[in-house]
C-alpha positions in Angstrom: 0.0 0.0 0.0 1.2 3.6 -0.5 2.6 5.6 2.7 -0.2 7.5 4.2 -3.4 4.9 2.8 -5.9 4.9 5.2 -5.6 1.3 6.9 -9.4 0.6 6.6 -9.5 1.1 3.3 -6.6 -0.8 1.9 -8.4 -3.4 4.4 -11.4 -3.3 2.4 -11.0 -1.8 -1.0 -9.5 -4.6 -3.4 -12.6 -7.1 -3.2 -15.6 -4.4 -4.3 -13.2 -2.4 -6.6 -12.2 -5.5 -8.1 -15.7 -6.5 -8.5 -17.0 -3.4 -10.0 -14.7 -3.1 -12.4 -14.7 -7.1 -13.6 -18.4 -6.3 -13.6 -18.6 -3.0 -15.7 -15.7 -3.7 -18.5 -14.4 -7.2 -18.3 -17.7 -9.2 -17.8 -20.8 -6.9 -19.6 -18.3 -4.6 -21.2 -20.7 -1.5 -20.7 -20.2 1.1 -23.3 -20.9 5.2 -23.5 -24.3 6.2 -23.9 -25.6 2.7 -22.4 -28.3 2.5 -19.8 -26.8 0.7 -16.4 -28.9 -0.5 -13.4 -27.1 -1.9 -10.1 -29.0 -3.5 -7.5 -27.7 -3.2 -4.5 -26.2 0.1 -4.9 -25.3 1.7 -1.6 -23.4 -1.4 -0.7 -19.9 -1.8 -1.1 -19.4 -3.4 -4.7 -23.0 -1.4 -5.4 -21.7 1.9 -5.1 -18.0 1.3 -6.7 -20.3 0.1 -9.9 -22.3 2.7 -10.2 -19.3 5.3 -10.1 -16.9 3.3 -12.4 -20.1 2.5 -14.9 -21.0 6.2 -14.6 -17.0 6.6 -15.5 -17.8 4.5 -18.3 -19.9 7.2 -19.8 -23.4 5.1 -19.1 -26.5 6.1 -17.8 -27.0 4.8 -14.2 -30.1 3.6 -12.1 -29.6 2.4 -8.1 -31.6 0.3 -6.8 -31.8 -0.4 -3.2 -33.7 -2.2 -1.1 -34.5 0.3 2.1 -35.9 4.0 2.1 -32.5 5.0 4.5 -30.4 3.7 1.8 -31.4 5.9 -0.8 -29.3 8.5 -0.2 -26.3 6.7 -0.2 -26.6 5.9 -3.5 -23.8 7.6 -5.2 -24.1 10.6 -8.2 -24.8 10.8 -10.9 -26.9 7.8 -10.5 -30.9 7.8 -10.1 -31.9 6.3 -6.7 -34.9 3.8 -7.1 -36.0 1.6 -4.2 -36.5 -2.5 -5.3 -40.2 -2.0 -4.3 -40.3 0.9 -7.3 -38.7 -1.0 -10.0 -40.6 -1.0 -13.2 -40.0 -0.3 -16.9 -42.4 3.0 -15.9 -40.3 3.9 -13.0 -36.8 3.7 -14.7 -37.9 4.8 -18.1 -37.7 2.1 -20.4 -35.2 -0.9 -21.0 -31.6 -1.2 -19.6 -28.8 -2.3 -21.6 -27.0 -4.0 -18.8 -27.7 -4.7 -15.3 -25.3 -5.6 -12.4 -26.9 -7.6 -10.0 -25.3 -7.8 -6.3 -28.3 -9.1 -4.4 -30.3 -11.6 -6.6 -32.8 -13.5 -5.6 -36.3 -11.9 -6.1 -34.8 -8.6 -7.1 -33.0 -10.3 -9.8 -36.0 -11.7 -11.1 -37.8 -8.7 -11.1 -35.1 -7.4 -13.0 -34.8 -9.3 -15.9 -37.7 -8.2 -17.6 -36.2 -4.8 -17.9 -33.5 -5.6 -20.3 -33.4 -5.0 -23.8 -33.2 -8.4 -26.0 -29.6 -9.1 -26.4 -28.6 -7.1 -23.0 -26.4 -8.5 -20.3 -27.0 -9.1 -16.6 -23.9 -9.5 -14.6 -23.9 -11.7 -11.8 -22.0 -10.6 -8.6 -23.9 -11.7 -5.2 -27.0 -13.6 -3.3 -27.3 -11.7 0.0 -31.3 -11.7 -1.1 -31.5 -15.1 -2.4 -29.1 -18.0 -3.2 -32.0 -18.3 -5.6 -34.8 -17.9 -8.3 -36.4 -19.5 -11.1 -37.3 -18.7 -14.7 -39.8 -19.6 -17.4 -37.5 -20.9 -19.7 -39.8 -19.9 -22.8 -39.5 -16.1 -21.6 -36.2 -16.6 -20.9 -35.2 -17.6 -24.7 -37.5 -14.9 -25.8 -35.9 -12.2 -24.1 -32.4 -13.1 -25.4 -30.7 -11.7 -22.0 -27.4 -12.9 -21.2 -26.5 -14.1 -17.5 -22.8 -13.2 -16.7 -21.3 -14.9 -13.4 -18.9 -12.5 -12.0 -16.1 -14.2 -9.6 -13.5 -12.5 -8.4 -11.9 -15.5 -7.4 -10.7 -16.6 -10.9 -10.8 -13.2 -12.0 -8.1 -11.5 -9.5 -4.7 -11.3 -11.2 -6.3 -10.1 -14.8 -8.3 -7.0 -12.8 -5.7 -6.7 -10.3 -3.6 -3.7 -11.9 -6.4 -1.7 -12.6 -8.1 -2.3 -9.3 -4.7 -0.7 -7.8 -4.9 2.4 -10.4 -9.0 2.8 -8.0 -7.2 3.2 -4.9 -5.4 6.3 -5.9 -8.8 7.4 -6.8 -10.5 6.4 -3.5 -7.5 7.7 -1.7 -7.9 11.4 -3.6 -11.9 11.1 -3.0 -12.5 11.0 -7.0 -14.2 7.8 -6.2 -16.1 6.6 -2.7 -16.2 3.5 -0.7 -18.6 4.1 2.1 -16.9 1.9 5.0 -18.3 1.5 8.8 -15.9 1.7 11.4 -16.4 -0.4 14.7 -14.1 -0.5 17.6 -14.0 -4.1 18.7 -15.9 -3.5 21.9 -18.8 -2.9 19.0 -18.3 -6.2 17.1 -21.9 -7.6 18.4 -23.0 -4.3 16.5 -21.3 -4.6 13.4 -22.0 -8.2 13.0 -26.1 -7.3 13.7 -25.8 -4.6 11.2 -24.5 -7.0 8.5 -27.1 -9.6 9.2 -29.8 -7.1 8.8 -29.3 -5.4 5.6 -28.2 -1.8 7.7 -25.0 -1.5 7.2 -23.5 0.6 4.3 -20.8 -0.2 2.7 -17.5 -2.6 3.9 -17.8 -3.0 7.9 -14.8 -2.4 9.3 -13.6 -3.2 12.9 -10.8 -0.6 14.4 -8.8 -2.2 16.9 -6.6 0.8 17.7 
């Protein structure tokens, strides 16, 4: 790490920067003028996706799945909550969407993407998962990406460096929790509910 990186977020940074970037160039390849929607988006990975698919040059909808998380959607995106989402509600067909939630918000997704769009892949924290009718499916002509960072690491690695000098100057944001470790009871009901924004990070200094 650079001298003067804050030690929560070189901690916390390489697995959601990683992510979003695999997500936005390697895996759906999102180009200018595209229309983006992340699920998700005032997590960790959620918010790093919207900014570097923003970065892109695409047109960005957040969805989340709580009122209090709406504002921690990052700009320039447009904050939706899950309950919300419809083709009314986000103005017509996506090109792409990056899903970090699935389950029922991934299927209520799908619809929303043009024929021949992507769906990237990323997480499960709302459902390991969900079915399709097979006949829409191969009607709708949307492809679904897996995203793993696991096999993934060493080809995004440099570039996921080159986003910590940007988190570092503040061009991009990683909202991060910080708990002392007297507060690890906290942090660990926060993560189980769905509250907590961002990386959870426990400070033992």
């Amino acid at each position: 790490m650079p001298d003067g990186t804050d030690p929560a977020l070189a901690c916390s940074f390489f697995s959601p920067a990683g992510t979003a970037w695999a997500s936005v160039h390697t895996v759906a390849d999102v180009q200018p003028g595209e229309r983006v929607l992340v699920t998700g988006a005032a997590g960790a990975v959620g918010a790093l996706t919207v900014q570097i698919a923003a970065r892109a040059g695409a047109e960005v909808i957040g969805v989340v799945g709580r009122p209090a998380k709406l504002p921690h959607v990052p700009a320039p995106a447009k904050a939706l909550l899950a309950a919300d989402l419809s083709a009314d509600a986000i103005g017509g067909p996506v090109d792409v969407v990056v899903d970090t939630v699935g389950g029922p918000v991934l299927r209520d997704s799908l619809p929303l993407v043009r024929p021949r769009g992507r769906v990237a892949l990323v997480g499960y924290t709302a459902g390991r998962e969900f079915t399709v009718d097979l006949a829409d499916f191969l009607l709708a002509d949307v492809s679904l990406l897996p995203v793993n960072l696991m096999t993934r690491g060493k080809e995004v690695a440099a570039d996921t460096q080159r986003l910590l000098g940007d988190l570092t100057s503040g061009e991009l944001t990683l909202p991060v929790e910080r708990h002392r470790i007297d507060g690890l009871a906290e942090a660990v009901a926060r993560l189980r509910s769905g509250e907590a924004v961002g990386k959870v990070v426990l400070d033992l200094g």
